[in-house]
Each structure stands twice: as C-alpha cells, then as structure tokens.
C-alpha positions in Angstrom: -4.6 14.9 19.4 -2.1 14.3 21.9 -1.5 16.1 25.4 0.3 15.5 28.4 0.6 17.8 31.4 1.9 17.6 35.0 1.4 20.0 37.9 3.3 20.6 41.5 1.0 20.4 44.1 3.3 22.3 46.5 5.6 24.2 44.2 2.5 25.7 42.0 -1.0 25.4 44.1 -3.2 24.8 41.9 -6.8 23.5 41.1 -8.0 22.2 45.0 -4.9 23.5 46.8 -5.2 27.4 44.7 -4.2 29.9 47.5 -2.6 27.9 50.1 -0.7 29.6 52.5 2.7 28.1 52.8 1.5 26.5 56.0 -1.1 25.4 54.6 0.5 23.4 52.2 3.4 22.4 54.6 0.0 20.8 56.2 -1.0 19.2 53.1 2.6 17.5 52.5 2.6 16.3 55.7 -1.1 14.8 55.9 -1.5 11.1 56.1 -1.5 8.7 52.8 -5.0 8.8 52.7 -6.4 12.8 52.9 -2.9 13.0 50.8 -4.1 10.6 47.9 -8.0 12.3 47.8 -6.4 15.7 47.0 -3.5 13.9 44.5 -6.9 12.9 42.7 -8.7 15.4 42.9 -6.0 17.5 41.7 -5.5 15.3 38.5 -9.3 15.9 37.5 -8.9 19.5 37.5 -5.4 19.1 35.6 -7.5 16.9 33.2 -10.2 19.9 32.7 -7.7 22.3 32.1 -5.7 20.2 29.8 -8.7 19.4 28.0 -10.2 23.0 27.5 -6.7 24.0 26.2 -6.2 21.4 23.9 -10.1 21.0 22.5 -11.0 24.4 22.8 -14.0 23.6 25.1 -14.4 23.3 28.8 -15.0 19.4 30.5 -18.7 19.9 30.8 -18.8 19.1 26.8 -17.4 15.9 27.6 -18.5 12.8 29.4 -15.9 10.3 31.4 -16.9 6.9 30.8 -14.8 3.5 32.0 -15.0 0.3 30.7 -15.5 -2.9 32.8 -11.9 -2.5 34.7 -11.9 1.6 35.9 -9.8 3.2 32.6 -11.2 6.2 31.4 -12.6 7.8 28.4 -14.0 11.2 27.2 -17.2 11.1 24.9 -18.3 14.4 23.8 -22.2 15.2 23.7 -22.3 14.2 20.3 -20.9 11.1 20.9 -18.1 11.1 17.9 -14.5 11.2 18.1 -14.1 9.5 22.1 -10.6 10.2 23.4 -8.3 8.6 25.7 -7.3 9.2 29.5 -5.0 8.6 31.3 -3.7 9.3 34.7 -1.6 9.3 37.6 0.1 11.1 40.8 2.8 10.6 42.9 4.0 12.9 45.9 3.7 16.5 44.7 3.2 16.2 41.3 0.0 15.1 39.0 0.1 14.0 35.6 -2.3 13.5 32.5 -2.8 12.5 29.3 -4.9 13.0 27.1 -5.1 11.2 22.9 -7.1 10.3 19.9 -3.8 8.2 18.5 -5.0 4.9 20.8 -5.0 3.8 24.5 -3.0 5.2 26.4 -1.3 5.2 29.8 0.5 7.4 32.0 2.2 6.5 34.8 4.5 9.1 37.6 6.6 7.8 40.7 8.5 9.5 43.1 11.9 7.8 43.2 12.2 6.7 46.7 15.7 6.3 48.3 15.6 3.2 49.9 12.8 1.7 48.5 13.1 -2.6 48.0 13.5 -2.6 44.2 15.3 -5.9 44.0 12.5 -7.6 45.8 10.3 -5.9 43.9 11.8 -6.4 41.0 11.8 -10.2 41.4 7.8 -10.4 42.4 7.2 -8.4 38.8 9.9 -7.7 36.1 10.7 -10.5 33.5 14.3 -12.3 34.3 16.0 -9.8 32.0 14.5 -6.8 33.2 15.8 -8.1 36.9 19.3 -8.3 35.4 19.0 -4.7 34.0 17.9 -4.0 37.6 20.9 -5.8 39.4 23.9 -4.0 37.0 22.0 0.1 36.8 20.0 0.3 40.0 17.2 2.5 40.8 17.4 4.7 37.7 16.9 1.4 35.7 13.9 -0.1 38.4 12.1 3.1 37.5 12.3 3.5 34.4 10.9 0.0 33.5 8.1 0.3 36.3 6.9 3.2 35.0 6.8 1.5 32.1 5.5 -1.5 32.8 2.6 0.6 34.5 1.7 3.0 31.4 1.4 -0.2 29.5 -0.7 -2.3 31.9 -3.1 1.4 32.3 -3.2 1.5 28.1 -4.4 -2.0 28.0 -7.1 -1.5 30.6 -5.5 -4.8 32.3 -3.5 -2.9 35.4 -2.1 -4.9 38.0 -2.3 -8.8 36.1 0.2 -7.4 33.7 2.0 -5.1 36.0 3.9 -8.0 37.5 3.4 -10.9 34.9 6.9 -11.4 35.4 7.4 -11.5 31.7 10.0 -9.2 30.1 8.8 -5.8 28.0 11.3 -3.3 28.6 14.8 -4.8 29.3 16.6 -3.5 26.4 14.0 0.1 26.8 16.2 3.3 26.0 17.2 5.2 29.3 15.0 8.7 28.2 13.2 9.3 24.9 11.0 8.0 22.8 10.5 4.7 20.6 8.1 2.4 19.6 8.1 -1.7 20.1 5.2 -4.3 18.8 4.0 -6.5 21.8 1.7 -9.3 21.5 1.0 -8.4 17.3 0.4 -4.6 18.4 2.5 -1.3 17.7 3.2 0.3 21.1 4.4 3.8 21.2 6.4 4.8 24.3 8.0 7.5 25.9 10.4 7.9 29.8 12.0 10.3 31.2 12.2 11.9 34.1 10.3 15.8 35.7 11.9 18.1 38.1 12.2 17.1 42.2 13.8 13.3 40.9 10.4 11.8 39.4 10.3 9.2 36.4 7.6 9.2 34.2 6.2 6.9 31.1 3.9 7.2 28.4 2.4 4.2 26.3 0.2 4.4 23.5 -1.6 1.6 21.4 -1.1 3.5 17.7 -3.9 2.8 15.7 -2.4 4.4 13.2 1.3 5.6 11.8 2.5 7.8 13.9 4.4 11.4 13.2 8.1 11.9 14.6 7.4 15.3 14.4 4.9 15.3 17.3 7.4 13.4 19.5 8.3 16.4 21.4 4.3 16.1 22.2 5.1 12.8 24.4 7.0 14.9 27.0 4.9 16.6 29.7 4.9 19.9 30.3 3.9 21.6 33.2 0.5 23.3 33.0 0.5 26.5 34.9 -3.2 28.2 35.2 
C-alpha cells in the first residue's frame, strides 16, 4: 500500500473549513500562526481519514494511531496485523499525507517563501556540498533538498537532530522525480517535486522490501477532493 494526498485549505474547503464563505476563509488566511497551524492540523487528520477509508476500504475508526517514543505515527488496525505508516505535514494552504506498508515514511510540504534566509539557513543545516548546490541554483535547489532532508529525518522517527546534522544526503538529488539512494546501510526511496501555488514537496521511504517502478507514479500526491 502506498498513498499520498494533499488538499487546498482555501482553494477546496474541506474537512474543518467545509462551507466557508469566501470571507470566511479570507479570515482563516489571514489569522495568526497559531489558530492558522491548529486548523493546518486538524485539517491533515481529516485528509488522513479520508485517505485511509479510500485506500483500505474502511473508515479511521478501524484503526488506532499509535507513536513511538519521539511523536511519528502509526496505524494499527483492531486486529493488530499489518500496522502502516504515517506521515504528515502542512504548509500555508495546503495539507499533505502519506500513508504505506513499503517502510517508514516521511512527508514533508513548504511554501516557497520569497525572501526567506536560505543561505543562512543553509549553512546552520545542509552538508558543505548541499551549501554549494545552494550558492550556484538558489531557492529552487534550498527547497528541494530541505524538503528532503525533512521527509527523511520524519521516516527515521529522528526529526530535528538529523534535519540539520550538517552532513550531506542530497547534493547530487535529481531536481523532480523519483530515485532511490542507500544511507547509513539502508535502501531509501525518494521522491520531490513540486504542487500547484509554488510548493515543494518530498517523499522518503525506508523499503523493506524491492520496490515496483510501476507504482512510482503512486509517489506523487494527488489532490483528494471529497
């Protein structure tokens, strides 16, 4: 099983924000970081439910969300067999989730920000040669190996430790598609691109098994529309 999805908050009300009134969700962009980030969550839960009753033919309440010792996710079904992995994030309008049975995974969404400090950024976290990939290509290249850098750290239940280890994973990483790497003795499946309204995304999964270039085309989100 493999499933990613991604919603527009604004574009597509949906899940907490169904039937907003334009002003309504003028009010909603607008709101402070904080009321903003509660309904970016919320939101993703109720993208996960959906996602999952498509997908496993059976709505969330068959399934309990467990985390391990550091936050990441898992869903256990009542019978306890076949646990699957979770992952996800939000940024701006958009939500996105994933959902798989291949290995851990991670999802990770930012909203490209014009202006943003990538170079110091970039220095405080990125390995030497993912700084110099920074330097020649610019924000394109910052956010494509932060995203990343960031689906990795969420697959490997670590998070911010590995975000900015400073050690190099994705210098050389193709600009959009998807590829797979071995880091630190394990095979690493990875996927970047980028969703409408100038957002990167990435995808990591820890295969635990080989996996099928057919079902690449599953590694790019698509939007989930109730």
């Amino acid at each position: 099983m493999l499933a990613i999805a991604y919603r527009n908050l604004i574009e597509r009300p949906t899940g907490l924000v169904d039937g907003l009134n334009r002003s309504q969700r003028d009010a909603f962009a607008q709101s402070g970081r904080r009321s903003r980030r509660q309904v970016q969550r919320a939101a993703a839960e109720s993208l996960l439910g959906d996602l999952l009753e498509l997908v496993a033919e059976g709505p969330l309440s068959h399934w309990q969300v467990i985390r391990n010792q550091d936050g990441k996710p898992m869903l256990v079904s009542s019978d306890g067999q076949n646990p699957i992995e979770v992952s996800l994030s939000h940024s701006g309008a958009l939500a996105l989730v994933g959902i798989s049975d291949l290995g851990e995974i991670g999802v990770d969404l930012e909203f490209r920000t014009p202006g943003r400090s990538i170079s110091e950024i970039a220095a405080f976290a990125f390995g030497p040669q993912e700084r110099r990939t920074v330097e020649s290509a610019g924000l394109s290249a910052f956010y494509r190996i932060w995203t990343l850098r960031e689906a990795l750290a969420k697959a490997r239940g670590i998070g911010f430790p590995m975000l900015a280890d400073g050690r190099d994973y994705f210098a050389q990483a193709p600009k959009t598609g998807t590829w797979q790497s071995e880091i630190d003795g394990r095979r690493w499946l990875f996927s970047s691109g980028e969703l409408p309204g100038d957002y990167a995304f990435a995808v990591a999964i820890a295969l635990r098994s080989a996996f099928d270039a057919d079902c690449a085309s599953d590694l790019i989100p698509r939007q989930l529309v109730r």
